[in-house]
C-alpha positions as CSV (number, residue, x, y, z in Angstrom):
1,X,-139.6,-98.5,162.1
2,X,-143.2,-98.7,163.4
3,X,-146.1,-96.4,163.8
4,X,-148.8,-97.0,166.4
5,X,-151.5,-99.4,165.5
6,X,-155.1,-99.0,164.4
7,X,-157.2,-101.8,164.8
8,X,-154.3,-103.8,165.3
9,X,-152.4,-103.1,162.1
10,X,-148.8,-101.1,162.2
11,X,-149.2,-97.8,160.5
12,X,-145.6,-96.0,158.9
13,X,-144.9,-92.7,160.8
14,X,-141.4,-91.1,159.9
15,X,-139.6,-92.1,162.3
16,X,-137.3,-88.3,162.8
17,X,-137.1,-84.5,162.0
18,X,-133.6,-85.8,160.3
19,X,-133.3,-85.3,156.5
20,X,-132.5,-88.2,154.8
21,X,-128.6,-88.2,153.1
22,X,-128.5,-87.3,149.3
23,X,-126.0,-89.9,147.8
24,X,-122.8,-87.8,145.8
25,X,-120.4,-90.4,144.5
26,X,-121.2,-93.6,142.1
27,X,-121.3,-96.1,144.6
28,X,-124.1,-94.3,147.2
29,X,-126.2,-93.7,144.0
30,X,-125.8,-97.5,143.4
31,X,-127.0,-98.1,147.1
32,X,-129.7,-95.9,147.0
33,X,-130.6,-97.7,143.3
34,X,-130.1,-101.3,144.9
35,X,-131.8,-100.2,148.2
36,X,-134.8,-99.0,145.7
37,X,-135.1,-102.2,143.7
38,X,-134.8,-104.5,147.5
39,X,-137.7,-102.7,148.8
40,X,-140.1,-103.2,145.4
41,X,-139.1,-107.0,145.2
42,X,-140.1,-106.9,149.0
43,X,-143.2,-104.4,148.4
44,X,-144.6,-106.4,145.6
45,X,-145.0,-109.5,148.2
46,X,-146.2,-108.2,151.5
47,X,-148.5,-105.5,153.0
48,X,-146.7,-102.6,153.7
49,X,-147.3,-103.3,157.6
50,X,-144.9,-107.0,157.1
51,X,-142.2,-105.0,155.3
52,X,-139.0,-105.0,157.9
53,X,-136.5,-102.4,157.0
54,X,-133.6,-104.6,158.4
55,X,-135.3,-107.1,155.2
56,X,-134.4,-104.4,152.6
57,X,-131.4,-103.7,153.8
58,X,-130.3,-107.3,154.0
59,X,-131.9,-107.9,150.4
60,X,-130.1,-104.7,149.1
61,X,-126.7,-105.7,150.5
62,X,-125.8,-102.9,152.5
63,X,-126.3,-102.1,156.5
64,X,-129.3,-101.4,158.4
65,X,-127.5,-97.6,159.2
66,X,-126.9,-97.0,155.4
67,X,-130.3,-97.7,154.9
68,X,-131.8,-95.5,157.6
69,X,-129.4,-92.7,156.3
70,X,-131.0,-92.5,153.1
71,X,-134.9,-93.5,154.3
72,X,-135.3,-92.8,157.7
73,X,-138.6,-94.8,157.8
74,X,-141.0,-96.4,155.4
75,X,-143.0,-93.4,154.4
76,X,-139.3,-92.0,153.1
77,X,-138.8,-95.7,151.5
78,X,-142.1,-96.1,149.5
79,X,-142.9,-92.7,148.5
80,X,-138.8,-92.6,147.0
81,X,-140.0,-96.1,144.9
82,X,-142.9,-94.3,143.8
83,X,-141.0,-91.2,142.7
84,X,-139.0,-93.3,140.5
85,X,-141.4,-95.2,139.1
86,X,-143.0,-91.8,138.1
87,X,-139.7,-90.8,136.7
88,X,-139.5,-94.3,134.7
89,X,-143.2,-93.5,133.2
90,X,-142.0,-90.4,132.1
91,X,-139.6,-91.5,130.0
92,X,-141.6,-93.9,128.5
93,X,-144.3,-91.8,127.2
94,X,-145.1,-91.2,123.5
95,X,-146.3,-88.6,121.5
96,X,-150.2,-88.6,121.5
97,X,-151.6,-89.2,118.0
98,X,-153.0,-86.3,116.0
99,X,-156.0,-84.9,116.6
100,X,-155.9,-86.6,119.7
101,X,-158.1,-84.3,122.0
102,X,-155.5,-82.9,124.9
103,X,-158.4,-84.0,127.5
104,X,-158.1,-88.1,125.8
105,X,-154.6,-87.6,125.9
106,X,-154.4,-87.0,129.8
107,X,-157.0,-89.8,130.6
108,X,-155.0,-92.0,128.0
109,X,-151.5,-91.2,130.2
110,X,-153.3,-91.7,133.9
111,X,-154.8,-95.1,132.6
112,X,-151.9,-96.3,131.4
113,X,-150.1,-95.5,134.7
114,X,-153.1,-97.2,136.8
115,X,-152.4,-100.4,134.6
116,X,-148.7,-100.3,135.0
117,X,-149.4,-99.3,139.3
118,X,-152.0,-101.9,139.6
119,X,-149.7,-105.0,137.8
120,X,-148.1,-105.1,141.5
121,X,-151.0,-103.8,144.0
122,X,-149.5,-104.9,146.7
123,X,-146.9,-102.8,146.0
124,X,-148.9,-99.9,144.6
125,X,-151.2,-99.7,147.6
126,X,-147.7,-99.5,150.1
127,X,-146.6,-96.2,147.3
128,X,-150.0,-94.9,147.7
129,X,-150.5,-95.1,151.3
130,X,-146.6,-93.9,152.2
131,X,-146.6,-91.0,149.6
132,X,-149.9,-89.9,150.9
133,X,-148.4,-89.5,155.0
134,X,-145.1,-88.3,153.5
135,X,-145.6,-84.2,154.6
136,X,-143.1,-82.6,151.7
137,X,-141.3,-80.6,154.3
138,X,-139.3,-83.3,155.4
139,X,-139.8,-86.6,152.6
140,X,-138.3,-84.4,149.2
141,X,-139.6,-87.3,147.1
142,X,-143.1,-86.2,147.9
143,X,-142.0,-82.8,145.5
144,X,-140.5,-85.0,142.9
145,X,-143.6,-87.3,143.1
146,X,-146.0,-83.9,142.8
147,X,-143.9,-81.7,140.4
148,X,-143.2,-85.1,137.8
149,X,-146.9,-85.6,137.3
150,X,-147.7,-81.6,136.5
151,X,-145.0,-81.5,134.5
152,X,-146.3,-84.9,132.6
153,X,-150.3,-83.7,132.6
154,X,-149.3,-80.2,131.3
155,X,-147.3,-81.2,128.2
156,X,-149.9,-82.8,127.6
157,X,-152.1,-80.5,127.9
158,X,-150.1,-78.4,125.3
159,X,-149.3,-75.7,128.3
160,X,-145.8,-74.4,128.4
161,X,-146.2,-71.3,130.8
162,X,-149.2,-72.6,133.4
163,X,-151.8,-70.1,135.0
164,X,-151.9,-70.5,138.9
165,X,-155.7,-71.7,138.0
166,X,-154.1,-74.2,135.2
167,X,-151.9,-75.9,138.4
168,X,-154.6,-75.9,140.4
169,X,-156.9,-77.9,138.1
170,X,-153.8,-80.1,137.7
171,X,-153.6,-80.5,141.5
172,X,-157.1,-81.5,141.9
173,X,-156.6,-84.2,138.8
174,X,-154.1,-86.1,140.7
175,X,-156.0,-86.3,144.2
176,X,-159.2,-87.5,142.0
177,X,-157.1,-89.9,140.2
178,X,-155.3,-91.4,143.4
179,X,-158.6,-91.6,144.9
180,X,-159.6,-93.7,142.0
181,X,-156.5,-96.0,142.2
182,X,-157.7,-96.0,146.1
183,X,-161.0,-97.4,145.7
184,X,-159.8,-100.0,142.7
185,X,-157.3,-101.4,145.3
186,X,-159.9,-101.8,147.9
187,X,-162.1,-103.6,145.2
188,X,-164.5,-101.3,145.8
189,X,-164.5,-100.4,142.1
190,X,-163.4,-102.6,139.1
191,X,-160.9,-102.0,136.3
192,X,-163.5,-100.6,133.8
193,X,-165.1,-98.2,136.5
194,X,-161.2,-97.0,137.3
195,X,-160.5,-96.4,133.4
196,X,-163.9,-94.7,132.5
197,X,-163.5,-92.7,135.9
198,X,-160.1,-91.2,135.2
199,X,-161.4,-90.1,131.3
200,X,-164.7,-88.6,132.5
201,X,-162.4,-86.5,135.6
202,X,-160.3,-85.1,132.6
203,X,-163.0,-84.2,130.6
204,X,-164.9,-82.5,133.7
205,X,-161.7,-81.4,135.4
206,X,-159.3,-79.7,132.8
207,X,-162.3,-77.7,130.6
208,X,-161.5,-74.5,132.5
209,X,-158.1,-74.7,131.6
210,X,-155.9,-71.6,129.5
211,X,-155.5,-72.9,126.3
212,X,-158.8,-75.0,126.0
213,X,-160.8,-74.2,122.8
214,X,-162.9,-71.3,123.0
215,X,-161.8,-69.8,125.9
216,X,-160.5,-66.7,124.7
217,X,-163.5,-65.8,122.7
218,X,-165.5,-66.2,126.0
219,X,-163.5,-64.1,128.1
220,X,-163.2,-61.6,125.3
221,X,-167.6,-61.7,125.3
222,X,-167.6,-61.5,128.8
223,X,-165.3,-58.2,128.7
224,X,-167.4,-56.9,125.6
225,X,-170.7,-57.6,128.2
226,X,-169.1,-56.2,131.2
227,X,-168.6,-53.0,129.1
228,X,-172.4,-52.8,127.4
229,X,-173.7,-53.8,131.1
């Protein structure tokens, strides 16, 4: 499904209001799985704009209609292979070291997703691009995409019961960090400039946070001058 063009490349739209079909029994989570892996063999080789959903389909071994049931378009596609790749780093993470400042340990985890991302940039730039159109009202792997990255940053982070501040710090992290990924893609900034990037963001970016050192103490002095004043 196409978009309409800007200087004369296809852009993904979603192509209907429909929701996409959640798969129930064994065999449609198998399609949806093989449909998945089709459309990253395919993603890792061409543009986004020269993938052909009737390709995946074919690829995946099912119809063109299955497909369209579970991804009505592109941005549905690409933003569901980047929620699972998010779900795959998840489970792959370990344990930072001790005495491993909580700030290190975030930059640490988004650097080591931009390495795994940026192995296949062809691919990554087709998840970034998708899961940035894909509106969350109607593309649920947007949420999953969202929700499995705060959840990832704030263990981290050491935060079990988040602040509506903490979230929104958190929220700000990941659009710096995908701008990053952006610009790295574009080769507008290298490899080195992406990794020192993301750590100095986390340092700059998570400082206000609940639990960071020495907060309480400086709300507590700021109560205790409130009251002198």
């Amino acid at each position: 499904m196409r978009g309409s063009s800007v200087n004369g490349d296809d852009v993904p739209r979603i192509a209907s209001a429909r929701p996409p079909a959640e798969p129930s029994s064994p065999e449609q989570h198998d399609r949806r799985r093989r449909i998945l892996r089709a459309a990253m063999r395919i993603g890792s080789e061409k543009p986004l704009e020269r993938v052909q959903m009737h390709e995946v389909a074919k690829e995946a071994g099912v119809a063109i209609g299955t497909l369209y049931r579970y991804f009505p378009s592109k941005v549905h596609l690409f933003t569901a292979v980047m929620a699972d790749q998010v779900d795959r780093f998840r489970e792959s993470i370990r344990p930072p070291e001790p005495g491993v400042a909580p700030e290190d340990a975030v930059g640490e985890l988004l650097v080591q997703a931009s390495r795994q991302l940026l192995r296949r940039p062809v691919l990554a730039s087709a998840m970034l691009q998708c899961s940035g159109l894909a509106n969350a009202a109607t593309v649920g792997d947007a949420a999953r995409i969202d929700n499995g990255f705060r959840e990832i940053i704030l263990e981290a982070l050491g935060i079990e019961v988040p602040t509506v501040k903490d979230v929104t710090l958190v929220r700000l992290l990941m659009q710096c960090w995908y701008g990053v990924l952006q610009s790295s893609l574009n080769g507008r900034a290298s490899l080195s400039d992406l990794e020192n990037d993301i750590r100095l963001a986390c340092w700059l970016l998570l400082a206000p946070r609940s639990n960071a050192p020495g907060r309480e103490e400086n709300q507590e002095n700021g109560r205790t001058g409130d009251r002198e004043g």
